[in-house]
LOVEXTI-964005 format. One record per residue (C-alpha): residue number from 1; residue in three letters; y, x, z. Coordinates in steps of 0.2 Angstrom, whole numbers. Last residue first. Layout:
<pts>
[NUM, 'Ala', [Y, X, Z]];
...
</pts>
This chain:
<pts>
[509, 'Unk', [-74, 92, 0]];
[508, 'Unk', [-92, 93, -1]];
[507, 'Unk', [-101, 78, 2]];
[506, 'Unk', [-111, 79, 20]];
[505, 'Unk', [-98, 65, 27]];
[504, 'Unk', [-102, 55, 12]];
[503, 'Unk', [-113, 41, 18]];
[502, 'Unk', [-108, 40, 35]];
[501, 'Unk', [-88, 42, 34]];
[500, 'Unk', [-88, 26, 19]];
[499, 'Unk', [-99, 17, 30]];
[498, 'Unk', [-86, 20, 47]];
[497, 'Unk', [-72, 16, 34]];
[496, 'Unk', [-80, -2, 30]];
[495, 'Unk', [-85, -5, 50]];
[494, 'Unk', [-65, -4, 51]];
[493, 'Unk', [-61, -15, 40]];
[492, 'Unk', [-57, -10, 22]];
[491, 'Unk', [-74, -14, 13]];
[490, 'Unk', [-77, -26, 26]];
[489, 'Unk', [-67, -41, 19]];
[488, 'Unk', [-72, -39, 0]];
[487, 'Unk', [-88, -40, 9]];
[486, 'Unk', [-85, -57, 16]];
[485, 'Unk', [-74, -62, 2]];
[484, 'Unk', [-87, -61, -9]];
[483, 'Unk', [-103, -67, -1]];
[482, 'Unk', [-92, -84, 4]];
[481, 'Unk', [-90, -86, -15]];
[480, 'Unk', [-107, -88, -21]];
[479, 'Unk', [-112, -104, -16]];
[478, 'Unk', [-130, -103, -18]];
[477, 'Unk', [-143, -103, -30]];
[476, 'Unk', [-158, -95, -25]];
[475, 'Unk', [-168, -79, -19]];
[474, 'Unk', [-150, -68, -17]];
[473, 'Unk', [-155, -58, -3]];
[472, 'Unk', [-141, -60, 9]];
[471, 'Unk', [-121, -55, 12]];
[470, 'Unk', [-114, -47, 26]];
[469, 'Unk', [-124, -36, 33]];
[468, 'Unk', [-134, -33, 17]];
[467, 'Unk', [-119, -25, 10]];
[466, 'Unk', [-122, -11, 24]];
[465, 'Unk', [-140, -8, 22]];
[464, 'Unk', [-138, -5, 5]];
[463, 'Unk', [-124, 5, 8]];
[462, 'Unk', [-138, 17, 19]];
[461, 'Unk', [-153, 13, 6]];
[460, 'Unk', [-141, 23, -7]];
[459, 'Unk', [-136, 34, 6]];
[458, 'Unk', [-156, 40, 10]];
[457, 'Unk', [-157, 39, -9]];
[456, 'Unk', [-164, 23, -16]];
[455, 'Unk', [-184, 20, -18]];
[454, 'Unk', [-183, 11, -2]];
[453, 'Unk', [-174, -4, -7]];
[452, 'Unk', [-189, -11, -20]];
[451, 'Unk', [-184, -12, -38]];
[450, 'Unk', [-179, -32, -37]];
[449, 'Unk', [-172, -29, -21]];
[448, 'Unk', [-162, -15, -25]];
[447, 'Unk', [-155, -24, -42]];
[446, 'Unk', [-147, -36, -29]];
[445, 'Unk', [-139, -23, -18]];
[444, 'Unk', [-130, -18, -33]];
[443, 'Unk', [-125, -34, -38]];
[442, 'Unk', [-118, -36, -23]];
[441, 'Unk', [-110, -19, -23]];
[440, 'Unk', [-102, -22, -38]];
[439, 'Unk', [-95, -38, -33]];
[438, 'Unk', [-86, -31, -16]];
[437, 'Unk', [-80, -17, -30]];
[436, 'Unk', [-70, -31, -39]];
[435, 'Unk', [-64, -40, -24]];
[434, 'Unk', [-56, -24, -18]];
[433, 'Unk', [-49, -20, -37]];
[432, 'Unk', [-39, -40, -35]];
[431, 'Unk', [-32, -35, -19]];
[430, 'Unk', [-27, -20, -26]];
[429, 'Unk', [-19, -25, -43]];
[428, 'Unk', [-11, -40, -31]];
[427, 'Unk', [-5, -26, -21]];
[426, 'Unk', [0, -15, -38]];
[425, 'Unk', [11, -31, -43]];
[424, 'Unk', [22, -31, -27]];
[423, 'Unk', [26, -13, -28]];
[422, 'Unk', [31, -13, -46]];
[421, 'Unk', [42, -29, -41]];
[420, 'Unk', [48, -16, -26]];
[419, 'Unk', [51, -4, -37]];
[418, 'Unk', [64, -14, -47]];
[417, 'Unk', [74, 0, -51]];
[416, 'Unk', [92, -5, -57]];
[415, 'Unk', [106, 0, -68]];
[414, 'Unk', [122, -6, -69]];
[413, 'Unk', [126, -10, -49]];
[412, 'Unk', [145, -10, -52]];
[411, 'Unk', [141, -22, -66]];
[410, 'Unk', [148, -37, -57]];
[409, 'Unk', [135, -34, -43]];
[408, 'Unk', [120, -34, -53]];
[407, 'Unk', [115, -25, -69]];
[406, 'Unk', [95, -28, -74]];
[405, 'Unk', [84, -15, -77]];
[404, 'Unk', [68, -12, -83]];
[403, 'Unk', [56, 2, -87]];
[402, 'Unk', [53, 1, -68]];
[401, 'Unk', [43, -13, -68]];
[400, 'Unk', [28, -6, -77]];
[399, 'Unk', [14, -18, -86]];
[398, 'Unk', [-1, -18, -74]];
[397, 'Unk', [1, -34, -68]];
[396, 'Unk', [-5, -40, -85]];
[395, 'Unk', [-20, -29, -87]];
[394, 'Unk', [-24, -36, -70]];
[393, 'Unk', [-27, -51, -74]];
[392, 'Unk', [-41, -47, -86]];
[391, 'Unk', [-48, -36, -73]];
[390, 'Unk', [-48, -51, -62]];
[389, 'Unk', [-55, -61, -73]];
[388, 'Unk', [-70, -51, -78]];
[387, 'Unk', [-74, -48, -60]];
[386, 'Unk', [-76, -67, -58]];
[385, 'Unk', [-85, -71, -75]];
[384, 'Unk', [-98, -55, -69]];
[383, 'Unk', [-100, -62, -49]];
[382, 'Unk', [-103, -81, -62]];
[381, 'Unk', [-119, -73, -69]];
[380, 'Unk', [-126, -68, -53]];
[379, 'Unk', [-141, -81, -51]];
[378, 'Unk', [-142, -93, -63]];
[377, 'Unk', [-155, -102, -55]];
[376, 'Unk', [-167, -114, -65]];
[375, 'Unk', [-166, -107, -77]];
[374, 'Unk', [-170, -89, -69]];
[373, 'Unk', [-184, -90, -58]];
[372, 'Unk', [-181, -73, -49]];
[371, 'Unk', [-163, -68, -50]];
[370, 'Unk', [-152, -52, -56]];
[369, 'Unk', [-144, -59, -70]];
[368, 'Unk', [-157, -59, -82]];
[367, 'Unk', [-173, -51, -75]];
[366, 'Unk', [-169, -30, -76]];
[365, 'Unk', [-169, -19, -90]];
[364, 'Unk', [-151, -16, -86]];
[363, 'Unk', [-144, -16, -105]];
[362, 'Unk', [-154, -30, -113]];
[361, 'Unk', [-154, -39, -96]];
[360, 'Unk', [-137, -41, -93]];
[359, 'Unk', [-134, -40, -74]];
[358, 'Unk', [-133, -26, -69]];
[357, 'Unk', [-124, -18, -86]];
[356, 'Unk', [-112, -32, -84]];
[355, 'Unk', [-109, -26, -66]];
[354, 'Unk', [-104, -8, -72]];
[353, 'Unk', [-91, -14, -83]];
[352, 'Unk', [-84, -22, -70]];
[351, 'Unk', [-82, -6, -60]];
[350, 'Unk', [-75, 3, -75]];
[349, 'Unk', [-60, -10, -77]];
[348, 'Unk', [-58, -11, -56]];
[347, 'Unk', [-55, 8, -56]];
[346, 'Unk', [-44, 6, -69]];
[345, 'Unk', [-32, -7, -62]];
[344, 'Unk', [-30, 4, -47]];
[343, 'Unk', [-23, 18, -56]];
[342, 'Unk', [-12, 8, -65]];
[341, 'Unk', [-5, -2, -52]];
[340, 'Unk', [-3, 14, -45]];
[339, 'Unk', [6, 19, -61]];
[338, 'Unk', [22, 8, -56]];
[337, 'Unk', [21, 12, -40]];
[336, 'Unk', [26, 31, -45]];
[335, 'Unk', [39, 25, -55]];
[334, 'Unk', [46, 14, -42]];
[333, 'Unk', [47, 26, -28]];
[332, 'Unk', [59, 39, -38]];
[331, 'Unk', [68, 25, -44]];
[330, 'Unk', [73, 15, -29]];
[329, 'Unk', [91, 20, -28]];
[328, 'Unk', [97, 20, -12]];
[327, 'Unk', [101, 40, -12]];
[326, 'Unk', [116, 35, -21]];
[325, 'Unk', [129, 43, -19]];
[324, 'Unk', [145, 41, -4]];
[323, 'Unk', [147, 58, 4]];
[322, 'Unk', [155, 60, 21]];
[321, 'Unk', [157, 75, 26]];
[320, 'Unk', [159, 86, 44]];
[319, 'Unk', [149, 100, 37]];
[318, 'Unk', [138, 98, 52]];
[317, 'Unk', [139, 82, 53]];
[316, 'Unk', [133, 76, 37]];
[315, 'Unk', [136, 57, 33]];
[314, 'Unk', [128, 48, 21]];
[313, 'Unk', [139, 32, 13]];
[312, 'Unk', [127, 26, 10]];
[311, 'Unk', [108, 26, 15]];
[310, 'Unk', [91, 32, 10]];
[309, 'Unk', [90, 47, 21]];
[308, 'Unk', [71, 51, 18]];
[307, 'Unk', [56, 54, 27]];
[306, 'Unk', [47, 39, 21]];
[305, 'Unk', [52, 44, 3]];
[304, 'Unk', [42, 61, 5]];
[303, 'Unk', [27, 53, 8]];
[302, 'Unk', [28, 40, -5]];
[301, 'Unk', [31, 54, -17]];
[300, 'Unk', [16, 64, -14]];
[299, 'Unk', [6, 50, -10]];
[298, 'Unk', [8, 45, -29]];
[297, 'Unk', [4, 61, -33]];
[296, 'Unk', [-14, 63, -22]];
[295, 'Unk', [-17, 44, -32]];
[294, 'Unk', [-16, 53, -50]];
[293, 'Unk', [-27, 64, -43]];
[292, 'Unk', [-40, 51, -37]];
[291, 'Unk', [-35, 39, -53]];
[290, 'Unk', [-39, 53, -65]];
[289, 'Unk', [-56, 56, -55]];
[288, 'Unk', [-64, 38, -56]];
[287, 'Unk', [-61, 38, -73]];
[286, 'Unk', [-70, 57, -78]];
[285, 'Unk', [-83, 56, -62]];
[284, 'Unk', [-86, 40, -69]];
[283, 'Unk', [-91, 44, -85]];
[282, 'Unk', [-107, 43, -87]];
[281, 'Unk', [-111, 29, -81]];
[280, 'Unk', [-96, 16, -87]];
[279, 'Unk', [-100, 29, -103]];
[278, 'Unk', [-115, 23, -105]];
[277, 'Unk', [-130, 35, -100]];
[276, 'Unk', [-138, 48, -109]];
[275, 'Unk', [-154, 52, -115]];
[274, 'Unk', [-164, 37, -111]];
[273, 'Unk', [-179, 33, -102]];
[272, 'Unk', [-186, 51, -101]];
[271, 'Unk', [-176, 57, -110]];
[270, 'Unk', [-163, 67, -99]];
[269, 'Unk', [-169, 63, -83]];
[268, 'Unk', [-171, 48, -72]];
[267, 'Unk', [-163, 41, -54]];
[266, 'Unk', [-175, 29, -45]];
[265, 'Unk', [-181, 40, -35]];
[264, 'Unk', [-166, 46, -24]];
[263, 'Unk', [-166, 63, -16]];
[262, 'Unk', [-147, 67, -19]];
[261, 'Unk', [-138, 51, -26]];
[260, 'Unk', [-125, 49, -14]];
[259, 'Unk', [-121, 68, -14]];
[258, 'Unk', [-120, 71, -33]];
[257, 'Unk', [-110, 59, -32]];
[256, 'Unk', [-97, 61, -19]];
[255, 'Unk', [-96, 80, -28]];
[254, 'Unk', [-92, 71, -45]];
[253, 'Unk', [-79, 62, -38]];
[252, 'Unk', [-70, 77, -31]];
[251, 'Unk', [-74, 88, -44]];
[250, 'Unk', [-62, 75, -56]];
[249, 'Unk', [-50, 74, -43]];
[248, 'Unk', [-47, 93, -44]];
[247, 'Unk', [-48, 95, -64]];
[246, 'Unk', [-59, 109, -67]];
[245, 'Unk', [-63, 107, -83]];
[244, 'Unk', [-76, 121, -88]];
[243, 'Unk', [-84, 120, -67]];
[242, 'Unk', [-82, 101, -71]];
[241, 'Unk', [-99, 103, -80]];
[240, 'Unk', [-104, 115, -73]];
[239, 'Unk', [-106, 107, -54]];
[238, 'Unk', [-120, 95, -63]];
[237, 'Unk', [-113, 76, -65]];
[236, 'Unk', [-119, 73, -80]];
[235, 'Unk', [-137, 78, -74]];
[234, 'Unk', [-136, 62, -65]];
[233, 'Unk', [-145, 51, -75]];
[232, 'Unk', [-146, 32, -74]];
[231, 'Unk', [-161, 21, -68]];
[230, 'Unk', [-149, 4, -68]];
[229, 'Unk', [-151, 4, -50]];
[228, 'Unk', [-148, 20, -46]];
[227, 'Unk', [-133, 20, -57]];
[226, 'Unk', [-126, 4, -49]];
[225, 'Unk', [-128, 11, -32]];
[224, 'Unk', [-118, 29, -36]];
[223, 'Unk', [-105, 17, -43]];
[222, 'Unk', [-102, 7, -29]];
[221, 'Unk', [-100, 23, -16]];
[220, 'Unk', [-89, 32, -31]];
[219, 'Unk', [-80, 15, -32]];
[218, 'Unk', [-79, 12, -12]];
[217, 'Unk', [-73, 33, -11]];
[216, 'Unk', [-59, 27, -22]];
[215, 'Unk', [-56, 11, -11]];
[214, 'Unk', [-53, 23, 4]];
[213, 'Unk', [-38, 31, -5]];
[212, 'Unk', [-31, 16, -11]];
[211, 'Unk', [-31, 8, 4]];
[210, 'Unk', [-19, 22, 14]];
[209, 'Unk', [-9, 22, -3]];
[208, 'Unk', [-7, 4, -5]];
[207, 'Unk', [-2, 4, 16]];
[206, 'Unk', [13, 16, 11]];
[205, 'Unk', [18, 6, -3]];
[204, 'Unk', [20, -9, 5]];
[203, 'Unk', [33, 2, 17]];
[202, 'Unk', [41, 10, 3]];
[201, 'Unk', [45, -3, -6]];
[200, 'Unk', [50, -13, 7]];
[199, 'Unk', [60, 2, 14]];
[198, 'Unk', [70, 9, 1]];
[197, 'Unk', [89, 9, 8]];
[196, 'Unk', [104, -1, 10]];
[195, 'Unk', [100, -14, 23]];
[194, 'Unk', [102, -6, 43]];
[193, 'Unk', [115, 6, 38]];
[192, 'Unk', [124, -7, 31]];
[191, 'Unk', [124, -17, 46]];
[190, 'Unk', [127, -2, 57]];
[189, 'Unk', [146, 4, 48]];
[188, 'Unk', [155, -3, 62]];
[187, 'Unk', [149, -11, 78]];
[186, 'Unk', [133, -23, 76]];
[185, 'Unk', [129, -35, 92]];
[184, 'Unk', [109, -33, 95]];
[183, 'Unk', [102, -49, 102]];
[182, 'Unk', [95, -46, 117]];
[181, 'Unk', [78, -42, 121]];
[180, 'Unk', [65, -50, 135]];
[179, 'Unk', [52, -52, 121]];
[178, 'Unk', [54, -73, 122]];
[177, 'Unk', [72, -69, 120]];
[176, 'Unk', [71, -60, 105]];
[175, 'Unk', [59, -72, 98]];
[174, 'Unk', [68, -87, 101]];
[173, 'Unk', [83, -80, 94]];
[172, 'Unk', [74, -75, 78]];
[171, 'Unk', [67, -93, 77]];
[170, 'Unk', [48, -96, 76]];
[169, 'Unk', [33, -90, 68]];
[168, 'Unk', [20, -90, 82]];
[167, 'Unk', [7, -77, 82]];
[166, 'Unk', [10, -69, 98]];
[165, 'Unk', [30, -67, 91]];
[164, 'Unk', [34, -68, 73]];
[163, 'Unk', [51, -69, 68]];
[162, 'Unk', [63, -79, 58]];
[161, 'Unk', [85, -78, 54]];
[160, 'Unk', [95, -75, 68]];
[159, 'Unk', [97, -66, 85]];
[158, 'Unk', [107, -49, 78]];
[157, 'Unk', [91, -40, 77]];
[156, 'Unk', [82, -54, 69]];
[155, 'Unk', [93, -55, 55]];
[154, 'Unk', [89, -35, 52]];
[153, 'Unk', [74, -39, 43]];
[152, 'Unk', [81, -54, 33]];
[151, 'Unk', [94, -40, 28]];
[150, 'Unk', [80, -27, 24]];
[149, 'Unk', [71, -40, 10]];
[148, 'Unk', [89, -45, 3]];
[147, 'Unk', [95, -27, 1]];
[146, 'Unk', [77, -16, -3]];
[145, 'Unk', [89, -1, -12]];
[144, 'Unk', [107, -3, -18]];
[143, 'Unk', [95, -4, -29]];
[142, 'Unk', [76, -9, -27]];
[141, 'Unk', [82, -27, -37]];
[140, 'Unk', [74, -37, -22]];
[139, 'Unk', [74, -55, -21]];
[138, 'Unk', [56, -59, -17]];
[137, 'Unk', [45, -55, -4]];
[136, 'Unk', [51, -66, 8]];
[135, 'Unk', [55, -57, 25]];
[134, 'Unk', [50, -64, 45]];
[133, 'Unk', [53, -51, 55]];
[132, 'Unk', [39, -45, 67]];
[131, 'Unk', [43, -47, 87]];
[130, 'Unk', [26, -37, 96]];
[129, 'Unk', [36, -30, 109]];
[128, 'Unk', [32, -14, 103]];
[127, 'Unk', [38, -14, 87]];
[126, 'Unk', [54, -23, 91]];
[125, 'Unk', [59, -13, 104]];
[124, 'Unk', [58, 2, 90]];
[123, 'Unk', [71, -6, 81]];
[122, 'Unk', [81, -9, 96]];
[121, 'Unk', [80, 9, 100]];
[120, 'Unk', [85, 12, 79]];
[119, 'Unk', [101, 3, 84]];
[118, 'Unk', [104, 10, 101]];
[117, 'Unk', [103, 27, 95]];
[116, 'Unk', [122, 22, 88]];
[115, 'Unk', [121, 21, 67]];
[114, 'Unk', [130, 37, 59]];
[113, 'Unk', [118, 36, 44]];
[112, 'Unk', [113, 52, 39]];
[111, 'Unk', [106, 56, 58]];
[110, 'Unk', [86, 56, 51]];
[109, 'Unk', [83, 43, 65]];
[108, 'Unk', [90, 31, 53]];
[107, 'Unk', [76, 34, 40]];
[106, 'Unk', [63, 33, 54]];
[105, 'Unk', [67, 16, 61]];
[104, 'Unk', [71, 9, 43]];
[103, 'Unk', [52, 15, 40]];
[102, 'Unk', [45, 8, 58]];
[101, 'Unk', [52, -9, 51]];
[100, 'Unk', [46, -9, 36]];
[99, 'Unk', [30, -5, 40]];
[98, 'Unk', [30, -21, 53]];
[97, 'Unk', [34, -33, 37]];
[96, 'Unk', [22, -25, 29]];
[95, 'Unk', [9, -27, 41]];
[94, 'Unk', [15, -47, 45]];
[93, 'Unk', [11, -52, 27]];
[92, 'Unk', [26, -52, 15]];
[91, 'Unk', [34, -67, 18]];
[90, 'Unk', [32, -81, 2]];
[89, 'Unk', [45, -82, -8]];
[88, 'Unk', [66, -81, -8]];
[87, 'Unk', [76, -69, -2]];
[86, 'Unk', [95, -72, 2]];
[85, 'Unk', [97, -62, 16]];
[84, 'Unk', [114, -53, 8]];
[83, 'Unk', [126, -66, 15]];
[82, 'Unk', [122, -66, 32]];
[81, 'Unk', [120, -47, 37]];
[80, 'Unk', [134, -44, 27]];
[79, 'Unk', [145, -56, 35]];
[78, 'Unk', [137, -47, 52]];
[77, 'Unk', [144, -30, 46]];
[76, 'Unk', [162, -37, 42]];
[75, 'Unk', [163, -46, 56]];
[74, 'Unk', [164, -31, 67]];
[73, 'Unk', [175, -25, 55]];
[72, 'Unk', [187, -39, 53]];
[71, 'Unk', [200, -33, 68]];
[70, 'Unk', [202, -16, 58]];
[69, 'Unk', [205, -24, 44]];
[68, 'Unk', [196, -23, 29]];
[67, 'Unk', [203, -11, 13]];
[66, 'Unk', [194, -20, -4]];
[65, 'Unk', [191, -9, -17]];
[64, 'Unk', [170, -6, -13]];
[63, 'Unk', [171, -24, -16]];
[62, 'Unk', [162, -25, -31]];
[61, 'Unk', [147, -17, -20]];
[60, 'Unk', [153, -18, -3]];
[59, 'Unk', [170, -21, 7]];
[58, 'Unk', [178, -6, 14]];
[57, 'Unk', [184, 0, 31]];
[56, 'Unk', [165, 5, 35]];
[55, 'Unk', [155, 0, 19]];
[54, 'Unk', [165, 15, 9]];
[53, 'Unk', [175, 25, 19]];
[52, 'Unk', [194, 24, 19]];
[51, 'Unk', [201, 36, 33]];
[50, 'Unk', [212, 27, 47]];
[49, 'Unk', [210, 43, 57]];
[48, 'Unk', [206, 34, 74]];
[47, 'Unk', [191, 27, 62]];
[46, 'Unk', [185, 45, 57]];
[45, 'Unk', [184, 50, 73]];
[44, 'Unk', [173, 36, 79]];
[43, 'Unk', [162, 35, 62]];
[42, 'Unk', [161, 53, 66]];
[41, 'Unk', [155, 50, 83]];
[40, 'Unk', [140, 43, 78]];
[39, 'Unk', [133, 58, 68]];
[38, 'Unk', [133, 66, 87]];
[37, 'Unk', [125, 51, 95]];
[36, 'Unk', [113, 51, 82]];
[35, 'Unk', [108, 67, 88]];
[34, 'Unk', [108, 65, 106]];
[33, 'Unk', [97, 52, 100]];
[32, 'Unk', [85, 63, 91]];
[31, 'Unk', [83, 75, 108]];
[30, 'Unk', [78, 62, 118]];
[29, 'Unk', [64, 56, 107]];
[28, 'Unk', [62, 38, 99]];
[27, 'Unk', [44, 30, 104]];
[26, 'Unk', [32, 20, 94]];
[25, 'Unk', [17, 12, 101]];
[24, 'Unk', [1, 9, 91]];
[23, 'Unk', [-1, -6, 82]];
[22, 'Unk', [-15, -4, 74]];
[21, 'Unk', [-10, -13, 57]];
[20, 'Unk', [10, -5, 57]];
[19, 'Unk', [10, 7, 70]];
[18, 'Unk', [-6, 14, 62]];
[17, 'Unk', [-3, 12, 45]];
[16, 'Unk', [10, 22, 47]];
[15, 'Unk', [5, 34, 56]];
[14, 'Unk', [-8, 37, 41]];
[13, 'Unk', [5, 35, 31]];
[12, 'Unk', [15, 51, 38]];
[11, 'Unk', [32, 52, 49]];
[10, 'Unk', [37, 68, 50]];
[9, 'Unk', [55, 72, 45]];
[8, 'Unk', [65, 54, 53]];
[7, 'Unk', [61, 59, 71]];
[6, 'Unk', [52, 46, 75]];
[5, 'Unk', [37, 48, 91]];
[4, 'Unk', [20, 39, 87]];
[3, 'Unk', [12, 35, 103]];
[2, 'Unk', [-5, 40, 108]];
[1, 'Unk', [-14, 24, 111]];
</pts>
């Protein structure tokens, strides 16, 4: 695996999803330490100066007030450490976690911070060693940026808290040790440095993004089934149509299906069934598209937040500053998770639209919920009950975080941005949106059988193929369940992005 080499200006979420699910090694250039070296040194020169900086010769928060001295300031960093790790929850899953760490690797190879290269080396030690923080999910506010998430992370650098090591959860010291790496010992300014940014919510909302934007080809890939089988018409997606509203995401979606329905015979024409579709139909190139651009601008942002200086104090060697502000404030991220979760949410509402259509039979034309010897089978009725639920429960995750704020830190801390709450509802959104698509293609594949498979378009007959790998004809009741979360599974999975590259790698793009 070619390494990914930090720098702090051009990590992508493609790399990192990479480090963070595949795993690929992570390396810290030459030239970047000499860097941070030379940030370093003003911590060094400023300390022989006996200047007041806040975080470094000064408590935190409240305590911005409160001259330390200089025989405290070792402890200083680790009593931060301690007493802001006071997350709560369930650990984020072991990808996020490992985001996070990549992402405070990066924001500290930026050389605002004035950390020594060995920090952000033993960051990196981490990655590749296979240690992976243990961080409850819960806990932070998103200002002064992810504090109790990245002070569970940085626990483990010091040889406390948890880690995972070869998938064993065990003590932070443990882990360390098992690795062959020493506990780090924290000289002046690092622990801040180390807590005091956005890199929960930006690490979770990386690996959204990256699923996101396969899940939109998934609900052009789902809904291009569902209007084969349900006998739909697409003249409405006809290149003049979006040629007098040119919306970018709009075309998109409307190019992916035009290509996945080429050559079918099952599509109709104006009249000659019906003559026009419902809007779940219809439309999709119109829902489906919104959420596609209004994902290009969440990406936007998340990529830009990766690249970051999240920190402070920031220092600025080249002017020889020091600026306390308040580049921690999660804000910018939040707002932008926030409508993810709605983005996502709508992909999921159409979707299970489309699956009542499937399986009602005074809409789809087709035996009652998609089963021979209905009575005595119900067939797919309960796939609808499911999608409907979760759509349902998604309305309510969808309500934005970052409209509120709570003051913390008696009231220095007076307003708050709660992105990584936004951040942890738009995965649940997500997870919730994949189920939703995994049912839509069931009953998709379903209505193929009942109409005869090789009347679909070549990609029709290719997804079909593909949802057929993991879940059978439906001839009789069954647990349903396993079906789901099989193709729920695959939809992401590598086999799931090889599908998506098969059938729409002769769309235009």
């Amino acid at each position: 695996m070619q390494p990914i080499a930090l720098n702090g200006e051009q990590l992508t979420i493609d790399m990192v999803h990479r480090v963070a699910v595949d795993k690929h090694p992570v390396v810290l250039p030459r030239e970047v330490a000499e860097q941070l070296a030379a940030s370093r040194s003003m911590v060094t020169r400023y300390l022989d100066e006996e200047r007041v900086i806040y975080g470094v010769t000064t408590g935190f928060g409240r305590f911005s007030d409160v001259v330390i001295p200089e025989g405290d300031r070792a402890q200083l960093q680790l009593n931060l450490i301690m007493s802001h790790a006071a997350g709560v929850g369930a650990p984020f899953p072991e990808d996020v976690a490992r985001a996070m760490v990549l992402l405070r690797a990066n924001a500290l190879a930026k050389g605002h911070s004035a950390v020594r290269p060995v920090v952000v080396e033993r960051l990196i030690d981490l990655l590749n060693q296979g240690v992976t923080p243990v961080i409850p999910s819960q806990g932070s506010v998103g200002a002064s940026g992810d504090l109790a998430p990245l002070a569970h992370l940085a626990l483990v650098l010091v040889g406390k808290g948890e880690a995972w090591y070869q998938g064993q959860r065990m003590s932070g010291a443990e882990a360390l040790q098992s690795a062959g790496l020493e506990p780090l010992r924290l000289e002046a300014k690092e622990g801040l440095a180390l807590i005091n940014g956005t890199q929960a919510m930006s690490a979770l909302g990386s690996l959204l993004v990256w699923r996101a934007e396969r899940l939109a080809d998934w609900a052009d890939i789902a809904g291009a089934l569902t209007l084969e089988v349900l006998r739909g018409i697409p003249q409405a997606f006809m290149p003049d149509v979006f040629r007098v509203r040119p919306h970018p995401g709009l075309i998109q979606s409307a190019q992916n299906l035009r290509h996945l329905l080429r050559d079918s015979r099952l599509t109709t024409l104006p009249g000659e069934i019906r003559v026009q579709d419902a809007y779940s139909l219809r439309c999709m190139p119109q829902v489906h598209g919104a959420s596609r651009e209004g994902l290009r601008h969440v990406a936007e942002v998340v990529g830009r937040e990766i690249n970051s200086a999240t920190d402070n104090p920031l220092f600025f060697p080249e002017a020889g500053e020091v600026v306390s502000a308040g580049n921690f404030h999660g804000q910018p991220v939040a707002v932008v998770l926030d409508y993810l979760g709605i983005l996502l949410a709508e992909w999921a509402n159409i979707s299970e639209r489309r699956v009542e259509r499937m399986v009602n039979p005074a809409l789809s034309g087709l035996p009652p919920f998609l089963v021979s010897h209905g009575g005595l089978n119900s067939g797919l009725m309960l796939a609808q009950y499911t999608a409907a639920s979760l759509v349902s429960e998604n309305k309510v995750w969808a309500h934005p975080s970052s409209v509120d704020s709570i003051p913390t830190s008696a009231n220095q801390e007076d307003h708050v941005s709660m992105g990584t709450t936004a951040a942890r509802k738009a995965a649940t959104i997500q997870a919730n949106l994949t189920h939703v698509l995994a049912i839509e293609l069931i009953c998709g594949a379903q209505a193929a059988d009942l109409l005869g498979p090789e009347l679909l378009s070549p990609a029709g007959q290719a997804i079909y193929g593909f949802v057929r790998n993991y879940v059978e004809t439906w001839d009789q009741d069954r647990i349903l369940s396993p079906d789901i979360e099989r193709l729920t599974g695959a939809l992401l999975s590598d086999a799931g992005q090889k599908q998506i590259q098969a059938v729409l790698s002769g769309a235009e793009r």
